[in-house]
TORVOPA-118042 format. One record per residue (C-alpha): x, y, z; residue in three letters. Coordinates in steps of 0.05 Angstrom, whole numbers, plus 32768, in hexadecimal, padded with zeros to 4 digits. Each point is the difference from the previous one (the first is absolute). Layout:
XYZALA/...
end
This chain:
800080008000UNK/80398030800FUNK/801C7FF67FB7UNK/7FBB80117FE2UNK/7FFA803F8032UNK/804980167FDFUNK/7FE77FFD7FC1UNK/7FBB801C800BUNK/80278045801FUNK/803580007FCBUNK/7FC480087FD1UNK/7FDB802C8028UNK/800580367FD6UNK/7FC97FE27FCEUNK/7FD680078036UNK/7FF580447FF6UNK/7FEC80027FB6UNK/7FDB7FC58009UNK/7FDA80248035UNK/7FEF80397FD6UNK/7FE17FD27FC4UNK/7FDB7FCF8030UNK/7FDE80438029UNK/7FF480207FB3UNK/7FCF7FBA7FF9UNK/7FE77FF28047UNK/803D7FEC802FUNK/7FDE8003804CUNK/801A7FB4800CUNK/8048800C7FE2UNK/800D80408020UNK/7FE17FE38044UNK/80367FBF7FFAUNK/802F80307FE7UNK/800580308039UNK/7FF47FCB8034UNK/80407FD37FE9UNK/8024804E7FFAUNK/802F7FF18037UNK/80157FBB7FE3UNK/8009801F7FBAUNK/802080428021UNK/7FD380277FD8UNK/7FF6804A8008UNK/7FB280058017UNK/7FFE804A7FECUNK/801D7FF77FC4UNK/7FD17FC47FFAUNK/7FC080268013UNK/801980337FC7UNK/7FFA7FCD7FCDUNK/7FC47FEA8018UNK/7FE280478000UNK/801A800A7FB9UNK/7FEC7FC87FDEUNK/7FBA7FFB8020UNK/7FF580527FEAUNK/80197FF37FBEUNK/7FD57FBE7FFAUNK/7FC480238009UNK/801380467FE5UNK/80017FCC7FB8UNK/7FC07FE18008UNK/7FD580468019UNK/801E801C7FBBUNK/7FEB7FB47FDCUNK/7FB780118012UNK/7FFF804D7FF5UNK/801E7FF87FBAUNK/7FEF7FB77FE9UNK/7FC47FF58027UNK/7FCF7FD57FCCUNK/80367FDD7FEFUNK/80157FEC8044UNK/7FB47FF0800EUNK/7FFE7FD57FC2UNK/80437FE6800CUNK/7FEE7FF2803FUNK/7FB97FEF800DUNK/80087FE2803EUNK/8011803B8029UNK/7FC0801E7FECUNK/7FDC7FEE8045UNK/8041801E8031UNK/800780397FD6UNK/7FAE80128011UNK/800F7FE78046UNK/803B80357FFFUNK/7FDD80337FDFUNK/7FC77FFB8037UNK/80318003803CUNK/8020803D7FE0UNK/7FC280247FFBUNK/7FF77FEC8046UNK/8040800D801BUNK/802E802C7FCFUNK/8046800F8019UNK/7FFC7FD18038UNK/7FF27FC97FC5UNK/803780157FDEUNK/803A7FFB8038UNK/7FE47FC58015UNK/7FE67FCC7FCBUNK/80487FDE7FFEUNK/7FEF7FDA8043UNK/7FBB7FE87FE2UNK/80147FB47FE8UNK/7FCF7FEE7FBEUNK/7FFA80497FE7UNK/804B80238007UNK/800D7FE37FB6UNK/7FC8801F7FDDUNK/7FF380418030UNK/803A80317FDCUNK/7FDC7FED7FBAUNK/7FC280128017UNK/8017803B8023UNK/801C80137FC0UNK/7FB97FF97FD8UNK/7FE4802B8039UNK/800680518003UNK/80367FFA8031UNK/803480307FE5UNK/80477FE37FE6UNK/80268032802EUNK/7FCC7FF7803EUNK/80127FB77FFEUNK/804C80147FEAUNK/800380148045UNK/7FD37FD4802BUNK/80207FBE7FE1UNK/8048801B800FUNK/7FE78005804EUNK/7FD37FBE7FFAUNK/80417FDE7FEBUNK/802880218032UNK/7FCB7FE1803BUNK/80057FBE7FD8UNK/803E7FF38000UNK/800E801A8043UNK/7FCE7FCE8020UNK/80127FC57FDEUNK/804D80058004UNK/7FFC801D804AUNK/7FCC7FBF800FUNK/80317FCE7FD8UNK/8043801A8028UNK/7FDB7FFB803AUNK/7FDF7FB77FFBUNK/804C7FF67FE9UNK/80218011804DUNK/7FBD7FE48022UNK/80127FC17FE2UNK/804680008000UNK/7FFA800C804EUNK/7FC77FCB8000UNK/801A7FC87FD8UNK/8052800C8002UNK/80207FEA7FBBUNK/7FBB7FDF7FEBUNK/7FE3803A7FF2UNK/803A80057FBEUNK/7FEF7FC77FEDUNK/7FBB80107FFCUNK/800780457FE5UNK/80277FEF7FCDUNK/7FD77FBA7FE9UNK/7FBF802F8000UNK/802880307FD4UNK/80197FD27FD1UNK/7FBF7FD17FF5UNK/7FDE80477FEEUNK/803B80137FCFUNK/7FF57FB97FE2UNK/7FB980117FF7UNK/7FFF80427FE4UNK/803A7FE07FCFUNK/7FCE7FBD7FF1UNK/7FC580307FF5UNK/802C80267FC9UNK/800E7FCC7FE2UNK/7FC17FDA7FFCUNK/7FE1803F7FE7UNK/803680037FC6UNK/7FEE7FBC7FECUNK/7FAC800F8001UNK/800F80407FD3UNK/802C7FD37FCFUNK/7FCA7FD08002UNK/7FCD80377FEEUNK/8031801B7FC6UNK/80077FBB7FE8UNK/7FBA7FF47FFAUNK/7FE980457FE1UNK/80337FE77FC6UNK/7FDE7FC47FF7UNK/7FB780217FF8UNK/
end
């Protein structure tokens, strides 16, 4: 284990990047293994939390701008969104700016909120500005919750809690790598039968 915790921290500089493109998708379970095995990986959890931050604003930033300038064709694209997008539209009518700086914690509609905030009559520089603080609060939660589950359970478990940390971290790594790849191989399947048609 020692060997694989050497390697792991002499490569833990593609942590960082590869926080910023997991938060740009949807990265609360990487960045909360991340930041909890910080210690073990001697990461930086500032400079971790700025990653987070960044990606996660930029993420979104992309997707209100999908909606406000490609908005049918998102919709087409994407019919299955239809229902959280009216879900989303309904809880920002209901709730405005406190929708807006919060709708990252809200599991089943986070994906599909900045679209539909971006079909709505939310201005691009109003939400400029509350997604760069809605980020901040993000990433500042989940980082500051993973380094501390990180020491709770370092103090709790003694070296187990490596072990663990790092297992959890690299069975969710494997994932997000299987679910690439599996998606690669459906879109070539797709390709290959359009031809054939």
């Amino acid at each position: 284990m020692g060997e694989f915790i050497a390697i792991l921290q002499h490569y833990r500089e593609w942590v960082y990047p590869l926080t910023i493109a997991g938060t740009f998708l949807e990265g609360e379970t990487f960045v909360l293994f991340t930041a909890a095995a910080a210690t073990t990986l001697q990461l930086d959890p500032l400079r971790l939390g700025l990653c987070a931050w960044f990606g996660s604003a930029v993420g979104d930033q992309c997707w209100f701008f999908a909606g406000r300038f490609y908005g049918p064709w998102v919709l087409n694209r994407w019919s299955s969104a239809r229902a959280g997008i009216a879900i989303a539209h309904r809880w920002l009518e209901r709730w405005d700016t406190m929708f807006i700086l919060t709708y990252r914690f809200m599991y089943g509609i986070r994906n599909v909120s900045s679209i539909a905030l971006g079909l709505s009559k939310v201005k691009s520089i109003r939400f400029i500005v509350l997604n760069m603080i809605a980020a901040g609060i993000w990433s500042v939660t989940f980082v500051g919750a993973g380094v501390l589950f990180g020491r709770a359970a370092g103090d709790l478990l003694g070296h187990w809690a490596t072990t663990i940390e790092l297992s959890l971290a690299s069975i969710f790594l494997l994932a997000i790598v299987g679910a690439g790849l599996m998606d690669r191989d459906r879109r070539a399947r797709l390709v290959a039968w359009s031809r054939r048609r």
